[in-house]
C-alpha positions in Angstrom: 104.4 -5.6 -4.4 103.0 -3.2 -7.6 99.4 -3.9 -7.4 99.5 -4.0 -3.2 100.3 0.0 -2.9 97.8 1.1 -5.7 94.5 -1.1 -4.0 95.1 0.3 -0.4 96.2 4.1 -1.8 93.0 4.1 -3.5 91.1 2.4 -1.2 92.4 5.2 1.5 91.0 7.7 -0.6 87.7 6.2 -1.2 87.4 5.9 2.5 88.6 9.7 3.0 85.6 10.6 0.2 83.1 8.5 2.3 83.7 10.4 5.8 82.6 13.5 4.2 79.5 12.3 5.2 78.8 12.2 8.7 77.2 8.4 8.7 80.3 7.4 7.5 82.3 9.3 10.4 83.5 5.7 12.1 86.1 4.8 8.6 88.0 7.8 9.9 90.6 5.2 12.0 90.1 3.2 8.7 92.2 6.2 6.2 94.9 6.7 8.6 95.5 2.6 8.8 95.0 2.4 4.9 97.6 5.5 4.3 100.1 3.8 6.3 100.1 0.5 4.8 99.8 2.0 1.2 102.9 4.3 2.1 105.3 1.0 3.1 104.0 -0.8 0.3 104.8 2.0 -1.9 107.9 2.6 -0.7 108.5 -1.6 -1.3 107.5 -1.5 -4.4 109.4 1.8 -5.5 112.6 -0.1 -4.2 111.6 -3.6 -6.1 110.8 -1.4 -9.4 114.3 0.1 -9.5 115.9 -3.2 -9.0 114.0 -3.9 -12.2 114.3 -1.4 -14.1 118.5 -1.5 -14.1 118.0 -4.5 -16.3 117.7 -2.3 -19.9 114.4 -4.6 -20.5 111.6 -1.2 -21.5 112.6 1.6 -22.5 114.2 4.2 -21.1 112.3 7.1 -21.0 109.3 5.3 -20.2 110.8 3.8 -17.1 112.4 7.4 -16.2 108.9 8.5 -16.1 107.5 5.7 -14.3 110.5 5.9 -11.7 109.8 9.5 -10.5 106.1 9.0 -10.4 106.3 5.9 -8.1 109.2 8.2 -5.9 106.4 10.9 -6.0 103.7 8.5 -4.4 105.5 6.8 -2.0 106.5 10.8 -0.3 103.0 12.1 -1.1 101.6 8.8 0.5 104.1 9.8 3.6 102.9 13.3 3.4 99.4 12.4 3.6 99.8 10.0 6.2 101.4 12.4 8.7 99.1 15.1 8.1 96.0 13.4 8.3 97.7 12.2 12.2 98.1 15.8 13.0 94.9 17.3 11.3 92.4 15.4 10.0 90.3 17.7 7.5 93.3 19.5 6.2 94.5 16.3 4.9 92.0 15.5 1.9 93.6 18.1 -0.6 96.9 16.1 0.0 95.4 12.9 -0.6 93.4 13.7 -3.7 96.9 14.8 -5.2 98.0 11.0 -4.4 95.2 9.4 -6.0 96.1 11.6 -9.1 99.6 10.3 -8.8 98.6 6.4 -8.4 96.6 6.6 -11.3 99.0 8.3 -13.8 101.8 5.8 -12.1 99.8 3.1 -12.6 99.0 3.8 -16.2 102.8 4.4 -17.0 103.0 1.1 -15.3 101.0 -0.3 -17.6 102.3 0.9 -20.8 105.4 0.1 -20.0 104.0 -4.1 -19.1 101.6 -4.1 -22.5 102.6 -1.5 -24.3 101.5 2.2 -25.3 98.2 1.5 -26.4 97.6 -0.8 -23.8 93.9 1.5 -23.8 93.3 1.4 -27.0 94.2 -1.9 -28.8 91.3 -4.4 -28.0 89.2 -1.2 -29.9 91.6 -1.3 -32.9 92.9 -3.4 -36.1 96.1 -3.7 -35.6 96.0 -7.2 -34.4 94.3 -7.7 -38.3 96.7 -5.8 -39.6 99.5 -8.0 -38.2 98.3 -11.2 -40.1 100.3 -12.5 -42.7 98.5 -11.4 -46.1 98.8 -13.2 -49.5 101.6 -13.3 -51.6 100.7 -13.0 -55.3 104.1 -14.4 -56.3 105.8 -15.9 -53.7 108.9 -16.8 -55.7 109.4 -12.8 -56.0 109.0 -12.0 -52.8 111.4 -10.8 -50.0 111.8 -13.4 -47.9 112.5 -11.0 -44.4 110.0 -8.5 -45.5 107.3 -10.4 -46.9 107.2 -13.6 -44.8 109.3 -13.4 -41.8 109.3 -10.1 -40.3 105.0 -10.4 -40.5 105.6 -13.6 -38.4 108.0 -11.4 -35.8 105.1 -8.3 -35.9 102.1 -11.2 -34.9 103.4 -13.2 -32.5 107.4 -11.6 -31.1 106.5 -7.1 -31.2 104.8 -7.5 -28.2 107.6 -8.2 -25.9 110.5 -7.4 -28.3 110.7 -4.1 -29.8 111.9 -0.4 -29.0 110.0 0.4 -26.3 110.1 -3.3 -24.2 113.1 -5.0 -25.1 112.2 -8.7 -23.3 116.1 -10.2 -22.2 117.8 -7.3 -24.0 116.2 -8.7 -27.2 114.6 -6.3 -30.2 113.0 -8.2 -33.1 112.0 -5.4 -35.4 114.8 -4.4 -36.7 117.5 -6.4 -38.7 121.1 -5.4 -36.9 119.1 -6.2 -33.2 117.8 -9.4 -34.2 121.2 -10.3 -35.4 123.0 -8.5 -32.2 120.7 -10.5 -30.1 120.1 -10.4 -26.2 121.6 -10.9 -22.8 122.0 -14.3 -23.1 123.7 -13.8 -26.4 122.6 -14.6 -30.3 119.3 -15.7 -30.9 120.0 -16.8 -34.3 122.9 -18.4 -35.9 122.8 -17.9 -39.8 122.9 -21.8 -41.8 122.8 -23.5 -38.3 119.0 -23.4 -37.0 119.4 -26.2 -34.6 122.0 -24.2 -32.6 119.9 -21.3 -32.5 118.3 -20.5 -29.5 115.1 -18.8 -31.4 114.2 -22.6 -32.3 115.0 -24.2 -29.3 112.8 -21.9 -27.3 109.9 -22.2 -30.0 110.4 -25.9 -30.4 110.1 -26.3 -26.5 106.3 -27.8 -24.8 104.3 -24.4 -24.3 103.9 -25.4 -20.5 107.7 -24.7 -20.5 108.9 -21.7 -19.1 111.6 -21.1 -21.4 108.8 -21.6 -24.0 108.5 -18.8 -26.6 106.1 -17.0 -27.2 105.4 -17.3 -23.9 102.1 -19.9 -22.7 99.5 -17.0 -22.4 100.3 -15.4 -25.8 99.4 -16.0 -29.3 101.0 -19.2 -30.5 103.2 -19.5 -33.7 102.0 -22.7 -36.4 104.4 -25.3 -37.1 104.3 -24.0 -40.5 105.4 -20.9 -39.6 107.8 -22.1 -37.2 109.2 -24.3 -40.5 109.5 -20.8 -42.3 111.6 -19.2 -39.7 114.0 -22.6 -39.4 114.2 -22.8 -43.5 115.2 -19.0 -43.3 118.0 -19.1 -40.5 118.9 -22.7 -42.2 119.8 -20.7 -45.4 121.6 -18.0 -44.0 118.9 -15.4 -42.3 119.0 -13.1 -45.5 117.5 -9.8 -45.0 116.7 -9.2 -48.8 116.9 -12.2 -51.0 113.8 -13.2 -52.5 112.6 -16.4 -52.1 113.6 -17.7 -55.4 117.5 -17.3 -54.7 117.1 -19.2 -51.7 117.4 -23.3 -51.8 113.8 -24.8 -51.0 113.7 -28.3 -49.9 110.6 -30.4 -50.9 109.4 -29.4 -47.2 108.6 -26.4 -47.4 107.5 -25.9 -51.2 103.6 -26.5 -49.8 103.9 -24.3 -47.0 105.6 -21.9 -49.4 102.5 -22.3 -51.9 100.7 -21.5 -48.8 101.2 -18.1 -48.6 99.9 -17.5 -52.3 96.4 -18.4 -51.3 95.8 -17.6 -47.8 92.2 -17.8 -47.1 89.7 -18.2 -44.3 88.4 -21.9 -44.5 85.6 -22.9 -42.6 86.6 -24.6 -39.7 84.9 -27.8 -37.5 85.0 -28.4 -33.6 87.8 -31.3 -33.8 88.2 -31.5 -29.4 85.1 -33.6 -28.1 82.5 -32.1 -26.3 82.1 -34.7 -24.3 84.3 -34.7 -21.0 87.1 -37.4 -20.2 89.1 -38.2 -17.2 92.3 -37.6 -16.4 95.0 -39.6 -18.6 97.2 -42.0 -16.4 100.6 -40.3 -15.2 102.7 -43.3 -15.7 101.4 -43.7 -19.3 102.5 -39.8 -19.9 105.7 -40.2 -18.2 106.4 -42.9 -20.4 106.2 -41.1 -23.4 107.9 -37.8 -22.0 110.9 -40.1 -21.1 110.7 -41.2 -24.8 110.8 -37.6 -25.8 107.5 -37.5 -27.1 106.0 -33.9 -26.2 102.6 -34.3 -24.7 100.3 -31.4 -24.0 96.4 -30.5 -23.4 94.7 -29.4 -26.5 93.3 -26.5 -24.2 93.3 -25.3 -20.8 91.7 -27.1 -18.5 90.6 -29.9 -20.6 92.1 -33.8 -20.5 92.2 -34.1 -24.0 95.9 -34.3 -25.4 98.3 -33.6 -27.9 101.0 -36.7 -28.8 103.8 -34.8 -30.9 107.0 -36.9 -32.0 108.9 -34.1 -33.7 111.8 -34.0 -31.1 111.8 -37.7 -30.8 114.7 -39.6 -32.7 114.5 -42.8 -35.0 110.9 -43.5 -34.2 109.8 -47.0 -34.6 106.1 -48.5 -35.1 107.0 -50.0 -31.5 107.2 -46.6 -29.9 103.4 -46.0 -31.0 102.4 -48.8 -28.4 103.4 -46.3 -26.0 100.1 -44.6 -26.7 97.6 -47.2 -26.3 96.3 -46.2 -22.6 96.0 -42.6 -24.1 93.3 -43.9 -26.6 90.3 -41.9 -25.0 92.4 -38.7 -23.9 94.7 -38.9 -27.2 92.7 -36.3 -30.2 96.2 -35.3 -32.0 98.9 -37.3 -33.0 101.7 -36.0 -35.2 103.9 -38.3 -36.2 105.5 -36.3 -39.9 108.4 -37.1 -40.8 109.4 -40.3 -39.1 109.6 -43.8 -40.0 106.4 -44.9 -39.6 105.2 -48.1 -41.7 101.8 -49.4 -41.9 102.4 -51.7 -39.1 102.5 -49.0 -36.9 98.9 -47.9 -38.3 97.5 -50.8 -37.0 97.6 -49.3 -33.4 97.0 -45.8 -34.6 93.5 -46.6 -35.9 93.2 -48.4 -32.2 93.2 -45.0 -31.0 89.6 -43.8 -31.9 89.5 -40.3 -30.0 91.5 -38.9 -32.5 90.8 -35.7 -34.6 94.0 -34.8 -36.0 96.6 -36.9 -37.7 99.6 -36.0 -39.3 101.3 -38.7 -41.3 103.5 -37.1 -44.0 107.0 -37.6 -44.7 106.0 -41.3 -43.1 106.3 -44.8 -45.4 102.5 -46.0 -45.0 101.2 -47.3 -48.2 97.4 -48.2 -49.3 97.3 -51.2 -47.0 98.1 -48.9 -43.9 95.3 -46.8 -44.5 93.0 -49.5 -43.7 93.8 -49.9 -40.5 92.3 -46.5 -40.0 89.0 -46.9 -40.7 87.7 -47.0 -36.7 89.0 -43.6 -36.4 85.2 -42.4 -36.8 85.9 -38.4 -35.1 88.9 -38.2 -37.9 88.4 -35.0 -39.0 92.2 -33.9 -40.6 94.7 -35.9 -42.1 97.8 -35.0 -43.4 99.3 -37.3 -46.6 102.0 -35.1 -47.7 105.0 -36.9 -48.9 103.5 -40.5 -48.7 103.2 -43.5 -51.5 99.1 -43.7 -51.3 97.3 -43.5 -54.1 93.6 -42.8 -54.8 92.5 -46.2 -54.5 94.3 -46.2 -50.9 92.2 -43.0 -50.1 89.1 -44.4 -51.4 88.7 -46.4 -48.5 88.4 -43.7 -46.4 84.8 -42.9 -47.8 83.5 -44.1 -44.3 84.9 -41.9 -42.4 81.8 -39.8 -41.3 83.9 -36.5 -39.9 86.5 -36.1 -42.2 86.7 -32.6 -43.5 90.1 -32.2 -44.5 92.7 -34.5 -46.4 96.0 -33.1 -47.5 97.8 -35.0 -50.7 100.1 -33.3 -52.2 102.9 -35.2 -53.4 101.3 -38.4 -53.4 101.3 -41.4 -56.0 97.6 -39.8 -57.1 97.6 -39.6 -60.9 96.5 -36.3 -62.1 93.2 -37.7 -63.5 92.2 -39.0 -60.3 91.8 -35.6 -58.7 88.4 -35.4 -60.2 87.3 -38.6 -59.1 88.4 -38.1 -55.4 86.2 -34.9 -55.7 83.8 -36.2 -55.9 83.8 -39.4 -53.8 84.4 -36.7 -50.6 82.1 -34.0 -51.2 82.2 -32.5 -47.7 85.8 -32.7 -47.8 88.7 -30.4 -48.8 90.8 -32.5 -50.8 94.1 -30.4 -50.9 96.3 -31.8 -54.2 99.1 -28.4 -53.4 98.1 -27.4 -56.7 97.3 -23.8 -56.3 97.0 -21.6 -59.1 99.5 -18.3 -59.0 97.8 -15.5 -60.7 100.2 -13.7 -63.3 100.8 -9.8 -62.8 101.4 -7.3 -66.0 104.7 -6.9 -63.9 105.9 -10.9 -64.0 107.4 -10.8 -67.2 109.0 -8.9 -69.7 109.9 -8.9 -73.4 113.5 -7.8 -74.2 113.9 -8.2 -77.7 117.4 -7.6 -79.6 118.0 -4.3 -81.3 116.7 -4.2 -84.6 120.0 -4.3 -86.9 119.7 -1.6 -89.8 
């Protein structure tokens, strides 16, 4: 009903430019048909915008703007029409001013949908400028300013700020992310789980209630786990991070931010096409709660996440057996998952990525992994291996990045891993925090006389 009015108004004008030259004389019935139908669909859509627009969702100014444009077109278009019945060459005057109206509604239209600089953005940095930058000392730093609100700027600005206000919501500023929306608080200070930020962020991204929504750039689970560990300690607007309780969660991620860098990445979805996964296996898994979605639009490769599912069991993993050529990502942190249940994880030889910290494997489980020959990440975090259990790995001819930090690997094995996996980040959490003339200072007693 928006885009209908704007093609045929501009396509009545471009006919009416056309007849000024006489081989074109028989699109003359064709302007007066394309006025009338732009008129009615303008005057539909003027109707359906207004209903819209009572809902407080842009801003208001904007939408005043955009409101007596659209009124404007819909009587020029009605104008236009009538005159061009009565007189046909007296009419083109009235139907260039229309065009100039469609295109400046159109445009508030669209600043209004994407934004201001809707023009101008894809030729700008701003999107760079949004990204979260290192953190020098993330122990000192704000935890709103520094880490959270670059997370809202990325990913939330875009629907929720001053000038489009998504459900009532703002997130750049503190008292409206606190006030919340029309459906009420988005956040509940200490209780994350009953906050309706992480539900919606937590749900499948084919959801609709999914946030951000499908089309737009996605939050990382770590950055998701920053936003829960900040409403789960209260939603502090300026504590630093060091005044703040840190579970042994989210120290790594925390580290993180201190050395942000561009790694080099590798292809970890196949190339090769696969068919279609059976339904019934999917369903299965669903009705287990086990969140399973494609890796990328129209592709057949999946994603097996267990982070909504409760008191996992290695029996649960059997679930995934007919996935094994569709199946590429499997995260299964965090749950109780013993080296039993490896046994049928390393059946499933598709896989890429595989997440397995925070689980109880031991040495002995990571041997049942050593068909997984496309293995290209794998997450240790938070396990009892040791070096000797990653040793075995050695065979694995794609694996480019293995993630150990708190692990039962001695300090002076570090070295040796090193070099046993030369094309492979071996990630120990160990990062180095440079130290700032700022950091520290020396107060000394007064000197008695």
């Amino acid at each position: 009903m928006v885009h209908l009015p704007i093609g045929i108004l501009l396509l009545a004008g471009f006919f009416r430019l056309l007849t000024t030259r006489e081989k074109f004389a028989s699109l003359r019935p064709a302007v007066g048909i394309s006025l009338l139908l732009g008129m009615l669909s303008a005057v539909v859509a003027g109707i359906s915008g207004f209903l819209l627009s009572r809902n407080d969702d842009y801003d208001f100014q904007l939408v005043t703007r955009h409101q007596w444009f659209g009124i404007s077109v819909a009587v020029i278009s009605l104008v236009a029409y009538l005159i061009h019945k009565k007189n046909y060459h007296s009419g083109k005057w009235i139907i260039l001013l229309m065009v100039i109206l469609v295109i400046i509604t159109g445009h508030l239209g669209g600043s209004l949908t994407h934004g201001t600089d809707y023009l101008t953005k894809a030729f700008s940095d701003n999107e760079i400028k949004a990204e979260q930058k290192p953190i020098p000392n993330v122990q000192e730093a704000v935890v709103y300013a520094d880490i959270i609100q670059p997370l809202f700027e990325s990913k939330c600005y875009t629907c929720h700020n001053a000038k489009k206000k998504k459900g009532g919501l703002r997130l750049d500023e503190p008292e409206f992310i606190l006030k919340g929306g029309k459906d009420g608080e988005v956040i509940k200070p200490g209780n994350p789980e009953q906050s309706d930020m992480i539900k919606r962020l937590m749900l499948p991204r084919s959801h609709e209630d999914h946030m951000p929504p499908k089309e737009k750039p996605q939050l990382k689970e770590s950055e998701i786990a920053l936003i829960h560990w900040w409403i789960s300690t209260g939603a502090s607007f300026d504590k630093k991070t060091k005044e703040l309780e840190q579970p042994e969660s989210i120290k790594p991620i925390l580290l993180d931010l201190q050395n942000i860098q561009e790694i080099k990445t590798f292809p970890d979805v196949p190339a090769i096409a696969v068919e279609k996964a059976n339904d019934d296996a999917i369903q299965k898994l669903k009705q287990r709660g086990v969140v399973i979605v494609p890796v990328a639009q129209n592709s057949n490769y999946l994603l097996a996440n267990f982070v909504t599912t409760d008191s996992v069991t290695d029996k649960d993993l059997d679930l995934l057996y007919p996935l094994k050529k569709q199946l590429v990502w499997l995260k299964l942190g965090g749950k109780k998952i013993t080296d039993e249940g490896l046994v049928m994880v390393g059946q499933l030889t598709s896989l890429t990525r595989l997440q397995l910290d925070n689980t109880l494997i031991t040495d002995k489980g990571l041997g049942s992994l050593l068909n997984l020959n496309n293995l290209q990440y794998l997450n240790l975090v938070a396990t009892n291996i040791s070096a000797k259990g990653v040793m075995q790995l050695k065979s694995l001819p794609q694996l480019r990045s293995v993630y150990l930090y708190k692990t039962g690997i001695a300090r002076t094995d570090w070295a040796t891993l090193k070099n046993a996996f030369p094309k492979t980040i071996i990630d120990s959490g160990g990062y180095n925090v440079p130290t700032l003339e700022s950091d520290t200072t020396i107060v000394r007693p007064p000197q008695k006389n």
